[in-house]
Z-matrix of the N, CA and C atoms (Angstrom, degrees):
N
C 1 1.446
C 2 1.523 1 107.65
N 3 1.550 2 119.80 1 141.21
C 4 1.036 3 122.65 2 172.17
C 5 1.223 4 124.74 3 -136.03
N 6 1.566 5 109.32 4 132.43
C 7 1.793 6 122.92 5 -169.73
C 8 1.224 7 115.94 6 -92.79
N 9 1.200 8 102.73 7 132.03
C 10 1.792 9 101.89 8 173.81
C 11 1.784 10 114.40 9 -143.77
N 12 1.009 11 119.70 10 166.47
C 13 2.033 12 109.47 11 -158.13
C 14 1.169 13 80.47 12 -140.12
N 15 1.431 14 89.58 13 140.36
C 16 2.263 15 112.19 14 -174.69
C 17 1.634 16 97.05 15 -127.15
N 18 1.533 17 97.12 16 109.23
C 19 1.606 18 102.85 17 -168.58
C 20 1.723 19 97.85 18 -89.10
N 21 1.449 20 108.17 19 133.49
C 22 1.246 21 97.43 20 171.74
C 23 1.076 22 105.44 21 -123.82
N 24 1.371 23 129.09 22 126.90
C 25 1.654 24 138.31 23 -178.53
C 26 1.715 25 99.21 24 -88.58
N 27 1.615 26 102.13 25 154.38
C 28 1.660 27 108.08 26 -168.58
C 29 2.068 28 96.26 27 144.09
N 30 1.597 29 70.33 28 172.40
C 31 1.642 30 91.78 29 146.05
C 32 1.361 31 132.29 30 -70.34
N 33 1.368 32 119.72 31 109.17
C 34 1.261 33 125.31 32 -179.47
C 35 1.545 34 115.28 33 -37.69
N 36 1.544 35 100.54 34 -73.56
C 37 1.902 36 103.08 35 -177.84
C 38 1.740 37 108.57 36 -43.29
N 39 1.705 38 124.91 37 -39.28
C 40 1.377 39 102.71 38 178.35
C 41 1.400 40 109.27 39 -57.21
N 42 1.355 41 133.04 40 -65.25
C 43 0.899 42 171.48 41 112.76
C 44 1.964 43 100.90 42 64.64
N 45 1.413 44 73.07 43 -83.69
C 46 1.965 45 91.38 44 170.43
C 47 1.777 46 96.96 45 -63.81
N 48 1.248 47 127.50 46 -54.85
C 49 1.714 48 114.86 47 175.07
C 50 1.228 49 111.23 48 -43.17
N 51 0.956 50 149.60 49 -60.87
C 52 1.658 51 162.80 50 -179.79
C 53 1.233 52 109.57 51 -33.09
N 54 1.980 53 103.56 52 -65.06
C 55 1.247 54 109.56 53 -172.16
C 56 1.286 55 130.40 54 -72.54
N 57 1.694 56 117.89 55 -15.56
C 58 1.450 57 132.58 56 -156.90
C 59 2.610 58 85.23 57 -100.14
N 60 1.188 59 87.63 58 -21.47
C 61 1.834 60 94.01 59 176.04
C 62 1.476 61 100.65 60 -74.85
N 63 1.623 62 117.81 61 -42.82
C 64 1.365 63 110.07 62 -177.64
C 65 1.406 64 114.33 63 -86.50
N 66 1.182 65 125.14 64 -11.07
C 67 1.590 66 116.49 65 160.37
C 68 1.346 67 124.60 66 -101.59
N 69 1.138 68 102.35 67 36.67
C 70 1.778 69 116.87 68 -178.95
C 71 1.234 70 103.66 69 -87.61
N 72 1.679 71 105.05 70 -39.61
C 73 1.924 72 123.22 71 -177.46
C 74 1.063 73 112.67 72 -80.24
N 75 1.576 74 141.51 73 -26.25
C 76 1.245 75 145.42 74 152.97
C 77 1.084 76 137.60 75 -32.26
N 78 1.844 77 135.71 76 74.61
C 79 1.379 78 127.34 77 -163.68
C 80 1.829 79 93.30 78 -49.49
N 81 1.580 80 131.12 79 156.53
C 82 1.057 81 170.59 80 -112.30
C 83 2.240 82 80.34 81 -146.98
N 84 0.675 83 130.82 82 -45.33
C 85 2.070 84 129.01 83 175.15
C 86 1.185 85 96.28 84 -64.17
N 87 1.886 86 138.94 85 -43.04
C 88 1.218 87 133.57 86 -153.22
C 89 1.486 88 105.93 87 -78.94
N 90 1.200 89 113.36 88 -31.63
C 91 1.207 90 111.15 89 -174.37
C 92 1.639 91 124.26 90 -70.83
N 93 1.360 92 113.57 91 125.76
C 94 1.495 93 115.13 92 -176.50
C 95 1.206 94 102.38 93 -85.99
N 96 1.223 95 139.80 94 -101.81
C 97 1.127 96 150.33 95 161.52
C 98 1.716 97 120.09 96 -97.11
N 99 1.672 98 125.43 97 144.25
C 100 1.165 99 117.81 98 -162.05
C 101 1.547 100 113.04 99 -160.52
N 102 1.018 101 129.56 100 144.30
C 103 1.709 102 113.60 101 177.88
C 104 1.946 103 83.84 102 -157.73
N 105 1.293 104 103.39 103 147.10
C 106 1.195 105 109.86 104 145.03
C 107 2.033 106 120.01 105 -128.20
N 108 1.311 107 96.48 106 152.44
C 109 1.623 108 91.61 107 169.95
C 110 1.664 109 113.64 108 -142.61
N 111 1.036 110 80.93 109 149.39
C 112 1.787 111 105.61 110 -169.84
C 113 1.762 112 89.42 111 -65.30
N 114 1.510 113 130.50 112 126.65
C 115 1.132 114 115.71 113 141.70
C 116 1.765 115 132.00 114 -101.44
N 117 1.348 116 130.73 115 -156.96
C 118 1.096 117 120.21 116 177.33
C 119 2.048 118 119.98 117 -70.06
N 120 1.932 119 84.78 118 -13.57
C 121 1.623 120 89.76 119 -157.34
C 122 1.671 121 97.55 120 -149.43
N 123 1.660 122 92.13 121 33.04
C 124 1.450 123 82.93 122 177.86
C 125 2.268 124 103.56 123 164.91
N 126 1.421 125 81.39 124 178.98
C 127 1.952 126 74.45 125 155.33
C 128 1.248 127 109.52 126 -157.81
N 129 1.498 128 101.74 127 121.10
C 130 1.625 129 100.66 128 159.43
C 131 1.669 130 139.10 129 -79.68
N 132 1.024 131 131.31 130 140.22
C 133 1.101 132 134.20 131 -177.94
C 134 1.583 133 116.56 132 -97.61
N 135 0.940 134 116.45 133 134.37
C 136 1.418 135 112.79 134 167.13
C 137 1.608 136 123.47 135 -147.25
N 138 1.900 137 103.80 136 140.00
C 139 1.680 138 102.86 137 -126.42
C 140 1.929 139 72.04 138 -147.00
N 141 1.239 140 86.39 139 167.91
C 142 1.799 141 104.95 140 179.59
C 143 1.424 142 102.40 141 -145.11
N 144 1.512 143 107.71 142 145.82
C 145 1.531 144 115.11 143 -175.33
C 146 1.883 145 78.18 144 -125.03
N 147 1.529 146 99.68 145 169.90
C 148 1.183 147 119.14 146 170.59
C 149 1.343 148 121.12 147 -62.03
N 150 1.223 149 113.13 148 -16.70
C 151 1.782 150 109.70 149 -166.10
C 152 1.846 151 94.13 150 -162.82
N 153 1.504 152 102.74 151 -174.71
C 154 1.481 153 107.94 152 167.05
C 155 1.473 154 111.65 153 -90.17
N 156 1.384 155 108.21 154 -28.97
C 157 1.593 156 109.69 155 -171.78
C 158 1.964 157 118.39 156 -71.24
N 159 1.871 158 91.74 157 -23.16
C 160 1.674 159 107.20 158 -179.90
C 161 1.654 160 102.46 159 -96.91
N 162 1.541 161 125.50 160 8.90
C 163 1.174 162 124.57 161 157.61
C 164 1.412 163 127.89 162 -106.31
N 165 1.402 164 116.50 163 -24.89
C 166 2.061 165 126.21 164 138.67
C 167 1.237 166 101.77 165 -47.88
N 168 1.347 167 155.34 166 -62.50
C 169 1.052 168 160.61 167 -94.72
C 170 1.872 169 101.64 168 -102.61
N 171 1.890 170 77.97 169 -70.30
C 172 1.600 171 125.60 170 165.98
C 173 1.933 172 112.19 171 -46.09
N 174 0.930 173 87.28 172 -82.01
C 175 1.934 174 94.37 173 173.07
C 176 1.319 175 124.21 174 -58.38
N 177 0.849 176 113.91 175 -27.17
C 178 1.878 177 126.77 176 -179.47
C 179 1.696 178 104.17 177 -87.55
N 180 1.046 179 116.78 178 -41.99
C 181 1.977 180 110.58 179 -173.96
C 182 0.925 181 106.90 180 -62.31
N 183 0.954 182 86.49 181 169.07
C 184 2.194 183 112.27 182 -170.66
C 185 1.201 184 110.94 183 -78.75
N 186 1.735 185 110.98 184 -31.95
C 187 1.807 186 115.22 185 -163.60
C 188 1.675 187 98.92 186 -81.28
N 189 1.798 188 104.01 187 -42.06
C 190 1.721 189 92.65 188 148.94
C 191 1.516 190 132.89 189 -9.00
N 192 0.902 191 106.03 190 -88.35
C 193 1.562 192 138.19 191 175.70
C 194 1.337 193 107.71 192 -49.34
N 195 1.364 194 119.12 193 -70.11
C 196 1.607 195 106.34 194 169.37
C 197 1.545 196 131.74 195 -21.56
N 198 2.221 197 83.42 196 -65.21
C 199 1.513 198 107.19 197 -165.14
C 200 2.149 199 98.66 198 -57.94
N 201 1.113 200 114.03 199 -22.72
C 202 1.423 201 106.26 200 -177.10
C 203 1.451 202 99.36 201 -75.40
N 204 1.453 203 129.95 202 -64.88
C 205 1.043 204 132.28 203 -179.88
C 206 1.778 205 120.57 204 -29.08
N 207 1.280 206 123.04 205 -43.70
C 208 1.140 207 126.05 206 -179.03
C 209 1.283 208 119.04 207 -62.88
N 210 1.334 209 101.08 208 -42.40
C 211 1.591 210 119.34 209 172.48
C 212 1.086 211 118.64 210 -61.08
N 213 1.655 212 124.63 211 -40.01
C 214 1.339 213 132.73 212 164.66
C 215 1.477 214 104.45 213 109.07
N 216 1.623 215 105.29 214 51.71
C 217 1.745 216 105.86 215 -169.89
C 218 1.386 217 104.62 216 -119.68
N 219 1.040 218 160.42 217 75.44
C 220 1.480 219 166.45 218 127.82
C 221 1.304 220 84.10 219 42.38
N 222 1.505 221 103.68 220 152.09
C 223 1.675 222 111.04 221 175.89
C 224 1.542 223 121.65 222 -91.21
N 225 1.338 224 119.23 223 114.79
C 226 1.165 225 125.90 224 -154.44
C 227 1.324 226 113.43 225 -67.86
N 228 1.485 227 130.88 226 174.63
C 229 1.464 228 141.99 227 -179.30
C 230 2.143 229 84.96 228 -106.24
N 231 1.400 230 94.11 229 114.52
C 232 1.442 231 116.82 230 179.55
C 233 1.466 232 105.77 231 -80.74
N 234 1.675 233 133.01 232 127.60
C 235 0.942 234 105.48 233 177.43
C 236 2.131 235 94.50 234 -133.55
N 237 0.899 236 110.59 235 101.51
C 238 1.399 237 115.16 236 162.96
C 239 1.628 238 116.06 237 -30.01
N 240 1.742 239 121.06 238 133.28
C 241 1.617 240 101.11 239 -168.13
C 242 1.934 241 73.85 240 -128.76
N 243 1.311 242 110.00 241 -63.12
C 244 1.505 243 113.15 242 -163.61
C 245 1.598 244 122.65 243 152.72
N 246 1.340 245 89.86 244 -177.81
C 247 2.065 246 99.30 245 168.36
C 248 1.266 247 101.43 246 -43.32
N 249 1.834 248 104.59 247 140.96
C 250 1.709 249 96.79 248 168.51
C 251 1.430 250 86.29 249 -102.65
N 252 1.264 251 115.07 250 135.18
C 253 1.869 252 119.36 251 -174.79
C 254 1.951 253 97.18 252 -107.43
N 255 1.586 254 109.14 253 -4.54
C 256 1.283 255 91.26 254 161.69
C 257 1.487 256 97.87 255 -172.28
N 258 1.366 257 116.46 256 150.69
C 259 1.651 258 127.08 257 156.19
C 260 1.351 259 118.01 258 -119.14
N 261 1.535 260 112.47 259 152.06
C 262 0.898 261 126.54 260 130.08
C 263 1.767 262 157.20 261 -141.63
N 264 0.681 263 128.64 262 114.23
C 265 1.557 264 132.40 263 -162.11
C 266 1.560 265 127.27 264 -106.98
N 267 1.910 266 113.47 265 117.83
C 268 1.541 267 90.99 266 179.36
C 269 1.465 268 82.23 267 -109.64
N 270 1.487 269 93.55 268 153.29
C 271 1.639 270 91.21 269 172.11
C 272 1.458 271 116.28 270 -94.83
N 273 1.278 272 100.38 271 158.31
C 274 1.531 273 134.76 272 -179.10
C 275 1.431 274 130.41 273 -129.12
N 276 1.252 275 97.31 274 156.39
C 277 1.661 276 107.48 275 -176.88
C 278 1.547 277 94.33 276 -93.16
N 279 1.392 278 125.86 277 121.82
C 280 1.275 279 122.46 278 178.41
C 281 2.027 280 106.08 279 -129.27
């Protein structure tokens, strides 16, 4: 699995509106691993593809880019992190 964080600079409150529109379309199976956080000057996201080759694949397409656009998300500063060599997650009501 591989992690990578999509910085989006802006207004936070649009920001989180945008993003919670673009994961409305997201079946809930696709998701590997995922977190987003509100920062002071922005929100990063951070998302896992199956491999490195389905995260070039993923980040580089056009429907990428679209699918943000619709949502109304400025195109983020992509930042490649790596192998996730471990998780863990309890879930929560957040």
């Amino acid at each position: 699995m591989y992690l990578a964080a999509y910085h989006f600079d802006g207004d936070p409150s649009e920001l989180v509106a945008a993003y919670h529109r673009l994961m409305a379309d997201f079946p809930e199976e696709s998701i590997l691993l995922h977190a987003a956080v509100r920062r002071a000057d922005g929100l990063t996201v951070f998302d896992a593809c199956p491999d490195i080759e389905t995260f070039r694949a993923f980040s580089a397409g056009p429907e990428f880019r679209e699918t943000l656009t619709a949502a109304g998300l400025p195109a983020p500063r992509i930042e490649p992190l790596g192998e996730v060599e471990s998780s863990r997650v309890r879930e929560v009501t957040i």
